[in-house]
C-alpha positions in Angstrom: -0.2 -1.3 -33.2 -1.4 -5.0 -33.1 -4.6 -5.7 -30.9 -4.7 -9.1 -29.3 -8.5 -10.4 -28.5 -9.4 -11.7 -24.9 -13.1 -12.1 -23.4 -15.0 -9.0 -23.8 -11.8 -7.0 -25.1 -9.4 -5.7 -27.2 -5.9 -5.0 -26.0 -3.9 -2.6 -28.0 0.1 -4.6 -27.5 3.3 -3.3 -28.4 6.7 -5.1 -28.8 9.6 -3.5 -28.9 12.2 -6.5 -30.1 15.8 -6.2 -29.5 16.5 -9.6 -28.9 17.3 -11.0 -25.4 15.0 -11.7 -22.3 11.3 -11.3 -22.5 10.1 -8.5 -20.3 6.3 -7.2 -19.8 5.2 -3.8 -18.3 2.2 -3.2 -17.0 0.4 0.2 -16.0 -1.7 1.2 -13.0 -5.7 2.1 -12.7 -7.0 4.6 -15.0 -3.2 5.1 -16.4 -1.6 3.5 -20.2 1.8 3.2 -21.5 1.1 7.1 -22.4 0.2 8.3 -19.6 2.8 6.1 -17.2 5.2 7.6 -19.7 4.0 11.3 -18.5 4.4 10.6 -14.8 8.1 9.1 -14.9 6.5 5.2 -14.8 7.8 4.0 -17.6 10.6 1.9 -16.3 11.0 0.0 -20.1 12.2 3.3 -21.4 15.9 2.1 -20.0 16.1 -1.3 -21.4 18.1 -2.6 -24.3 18.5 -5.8 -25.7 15.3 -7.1 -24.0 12.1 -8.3 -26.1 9.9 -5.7 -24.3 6.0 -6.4 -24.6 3.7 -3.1 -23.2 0.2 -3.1 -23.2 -2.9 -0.7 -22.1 -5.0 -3.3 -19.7 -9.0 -3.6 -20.8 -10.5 -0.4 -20.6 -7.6 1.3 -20.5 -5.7 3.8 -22.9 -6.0 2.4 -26.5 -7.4 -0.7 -25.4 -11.4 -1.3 -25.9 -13.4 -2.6 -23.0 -17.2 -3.4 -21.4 -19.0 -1.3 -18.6 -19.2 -4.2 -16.3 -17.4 -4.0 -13.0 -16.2 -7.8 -12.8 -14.2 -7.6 -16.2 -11.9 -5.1 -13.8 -10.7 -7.6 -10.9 -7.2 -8.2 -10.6 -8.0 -12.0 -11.5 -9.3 -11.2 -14.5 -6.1 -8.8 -15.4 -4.3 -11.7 -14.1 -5.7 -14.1 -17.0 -5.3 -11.5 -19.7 -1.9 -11.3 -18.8 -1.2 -15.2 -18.7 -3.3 -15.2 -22.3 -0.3 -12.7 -23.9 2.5 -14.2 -22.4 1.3 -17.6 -24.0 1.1 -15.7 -27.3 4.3 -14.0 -27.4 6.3 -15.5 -25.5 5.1 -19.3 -25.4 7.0 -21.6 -22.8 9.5 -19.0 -21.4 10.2 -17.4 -18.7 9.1 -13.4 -18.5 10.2 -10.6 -16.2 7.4 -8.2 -15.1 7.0 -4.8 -13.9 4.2 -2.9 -12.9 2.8 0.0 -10.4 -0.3 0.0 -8.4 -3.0 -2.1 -10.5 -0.3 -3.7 -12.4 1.2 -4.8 -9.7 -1.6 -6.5 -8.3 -1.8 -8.3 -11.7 1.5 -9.2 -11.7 1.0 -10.7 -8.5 -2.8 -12.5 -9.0 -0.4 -13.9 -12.2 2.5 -15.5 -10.2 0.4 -16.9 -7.8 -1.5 -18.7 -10.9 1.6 -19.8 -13.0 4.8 -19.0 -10.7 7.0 -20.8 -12.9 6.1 -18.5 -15.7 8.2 -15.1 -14.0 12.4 -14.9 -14.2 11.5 -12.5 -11.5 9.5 -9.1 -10.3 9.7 -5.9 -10.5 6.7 -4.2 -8.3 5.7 -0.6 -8.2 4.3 2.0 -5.4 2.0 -1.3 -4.4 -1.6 -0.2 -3.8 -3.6 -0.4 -0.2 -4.2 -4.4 0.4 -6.0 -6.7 2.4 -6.6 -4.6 6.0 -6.3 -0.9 4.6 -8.3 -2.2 1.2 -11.5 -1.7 2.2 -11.5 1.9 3.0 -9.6 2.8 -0.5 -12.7 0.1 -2.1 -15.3 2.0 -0.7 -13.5 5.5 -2.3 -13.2 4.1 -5.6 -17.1 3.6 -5.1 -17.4 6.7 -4.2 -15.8 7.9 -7.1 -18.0 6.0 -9.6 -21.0 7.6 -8.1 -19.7 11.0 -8.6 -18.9 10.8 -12.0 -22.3 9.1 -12.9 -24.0 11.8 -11.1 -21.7 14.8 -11.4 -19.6 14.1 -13.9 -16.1 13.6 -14.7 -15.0 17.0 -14.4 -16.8 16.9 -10.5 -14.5 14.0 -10.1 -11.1 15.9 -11.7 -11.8 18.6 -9.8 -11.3 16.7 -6.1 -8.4 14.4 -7.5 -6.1 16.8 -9.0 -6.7 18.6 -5.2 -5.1 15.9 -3.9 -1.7 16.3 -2.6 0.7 14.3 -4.3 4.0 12.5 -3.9 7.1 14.0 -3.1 8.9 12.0 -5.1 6.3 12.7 -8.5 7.1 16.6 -7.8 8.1 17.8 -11.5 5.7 15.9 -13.4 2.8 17.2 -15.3 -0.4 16.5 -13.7 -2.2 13.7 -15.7 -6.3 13.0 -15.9 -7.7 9.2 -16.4 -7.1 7.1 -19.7 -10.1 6.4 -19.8 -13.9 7.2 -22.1 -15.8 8.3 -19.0 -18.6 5.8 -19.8 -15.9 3.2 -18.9 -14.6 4.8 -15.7 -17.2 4.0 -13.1 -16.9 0.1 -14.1 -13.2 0.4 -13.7 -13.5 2.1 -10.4 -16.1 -0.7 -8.8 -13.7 -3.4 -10.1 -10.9 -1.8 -8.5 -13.4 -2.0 -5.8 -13.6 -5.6 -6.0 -10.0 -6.2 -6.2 -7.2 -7.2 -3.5 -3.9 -8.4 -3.1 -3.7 -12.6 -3.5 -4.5 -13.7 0.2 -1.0 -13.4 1.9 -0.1 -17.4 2.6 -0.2 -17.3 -1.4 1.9 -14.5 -1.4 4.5 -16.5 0.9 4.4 -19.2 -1.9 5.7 -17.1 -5.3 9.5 -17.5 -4.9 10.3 -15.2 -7.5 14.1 -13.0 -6.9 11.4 -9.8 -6.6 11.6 -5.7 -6.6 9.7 -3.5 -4.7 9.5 0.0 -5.5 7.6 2.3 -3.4 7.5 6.2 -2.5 6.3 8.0 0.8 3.4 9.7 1.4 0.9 8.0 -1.0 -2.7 7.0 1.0 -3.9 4.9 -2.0 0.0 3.2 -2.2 1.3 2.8 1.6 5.0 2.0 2.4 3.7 -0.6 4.9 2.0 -2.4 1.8 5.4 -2.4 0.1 7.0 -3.6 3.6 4.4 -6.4 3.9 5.2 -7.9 0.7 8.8 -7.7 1.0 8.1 -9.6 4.8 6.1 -12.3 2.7 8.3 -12.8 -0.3 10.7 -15.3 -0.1 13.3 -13.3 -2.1 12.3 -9.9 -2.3 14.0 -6.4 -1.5 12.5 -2.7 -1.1 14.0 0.7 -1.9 11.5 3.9 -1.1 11.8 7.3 -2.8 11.5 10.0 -1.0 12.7 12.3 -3.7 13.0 12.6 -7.5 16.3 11.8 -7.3 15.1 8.6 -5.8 12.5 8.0 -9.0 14.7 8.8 -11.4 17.1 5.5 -10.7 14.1 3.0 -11.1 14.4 2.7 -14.3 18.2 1.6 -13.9 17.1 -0.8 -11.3 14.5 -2.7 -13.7 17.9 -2.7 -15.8 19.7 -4.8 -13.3 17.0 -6.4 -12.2 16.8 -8.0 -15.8 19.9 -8.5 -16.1 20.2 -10.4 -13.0 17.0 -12.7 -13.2 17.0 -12.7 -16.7 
C-alpha cells in the first residue's frame, strides 16, 4: 500500500479506482479500515464505479504516529484529511463518510474548506459539545489505566461494556493500535469536540447521518443535534442489524445522488 507523509506521520492510503466520483472513508478512534471492516463499518464495501480513497488516521492501524496528545485533535485529522484530498483528488469535489472520530474529522474539514465535499455521509456521531466533557474526562481515564495497569486492565472493562443492539453479531474487536500509542490517542480524543455549532449551521453540504440507540460514547441526541443544525441533512437510527446492514446501500445512493 502507498504511505502518504504529513507532520509527524505516516498514513498507510488505499485507492481502490473504478472510475467515477471521488469518495473518502474514514474510521473511528482506536479502529482502521480492518478493524471497521470486522464491526460492519465499512460502508465502501458497497460501492462501484467510485474512485474510493481509505486510510488508517495517524496512529492508527497501519499508519505510523507520535506519542503526543495534540497530533490526535480533530483539527489536526481535519488537515491530514484536506492534505490527501489535495493529493488525490486535486480541485474536485469528494464525498466523505465516516463514524465516531471520523466524523468529527469530516466535519472539522467542511467547516475549513466547505466547498471541497459533494456531500456527507456521517456515522453513530460521538458525544459533543455539552455531553463531551464527561466522555473527555473517560478517555483520560483510560490513558491512565493503561500506563499504569496495562492494556489488558483496560480490555478487560471495555469488552464489559454493553454494546449496541444494532452491532449484535459482530465479533468483538480490541484497539488498532501499539499500546505505547494508545494513551496519546486517548488524551487527544480528550482534547477534541465537535466544530462550535454556529459553524456547523454554515456547511451546507446535502448530508447523512447515521446513528444507532443505546451507545453512551455516540448519543442519538448528538446525531439529532446535527441534523437540527445542518442546512440539508437527514437521520435514520438503527435499532437492529437489519437496520445496519442497509447503510452501506445508503452511502450508495447517497453518492449517487450528490455525486
Amino acid at each position: 500500500m502507498p504511505t502518504f507523509s504529513v507532520p509527524g506521520a505516516e498514513l498507510d492510503v488505499e485507492l481502490s479506482d473504478e472510475g467515477g466520483h471521488p469518495v473518502v472513508q474514514l474510521h473511528g478512534l482506536t479502529s482502521s479500515r480492518h478493524r471497521d471492516r470486522l464491526m460492519d463499518l465499512d460502508l465502501g464495501r458497497g460501492l462501484s464505479g467510485t474512485r474510493l480513497l481509505r486510510y488508517d488516521a495517524r496512529g492508527h492501524g497501519r499508519s505510523t504516529g507520535r506519542a503526543a496528545p495534540e497530533d490526535y485533535r480533530w483539527q489536526v485529522l481535519a488537515d491530514d484529511l484536506l492534505r490527501l484530498l489535495d493529493h488525490w483528488f486535486p480541485g474536485e469535489q469528494v464525498h466523505g463518510v465516516g463514524p465516531s472520530m471520523g466524523a468529527g474529522t469530516l466535519l472539522h474539514a467542511a467547516v475549513r474548506d466547505p466547498g471541497r465535499f459533494s456531500g456527507l455521509t456521517l456515522l453513530v456521531p460521538a458525544t459533543a459539545w455539552g455531553t463531551r466533557a464527561a466522555k473527555a474526562e473517560s478517555y483520560r481515564h483510560n490513558a491512565l489505566i493503561i500506563e499504569e495497569r496495562g492494556l489488558g486492565a483496560f480490555l478487560g472493562a471495555d469488552l464489559a461494556l454493553p454494546r449496541p443492539p444494532a452491532t449484535a453479531g459482530t465479533p468483538e474487536t480490541v484497539p488498532d493500535v501499539v499500546e505505547n500509542l494508545l494513551p496519546s490517542l486517548f488524551r487527544g480524543a480528550a482534547l477534541s469536540d465537535l466544530p462550535d455549532p454556529d459553524e456547523v449551521a454554515k456547511i451546507d453540504v446535502p448530508t447523512t447521518i447515521l446513528a444507532w440507540i443505546d451507545d453512551p460514547g455516540h448519543p442519538v441526541s448528538t446525531a439529532e443535534a446535527l441534523r437540527d443544525l445542518l442546512p440539508d441533512a437527514m437521520l435514520e437510527v438503527a435499532r437492529t442489524p437489519a437496520d445496519l446492514a442497509r447503510w452501506p446501500g445508503i452511502l450508495c445512493e447517497d453518492v449517487a445522488r450528490h455525486g
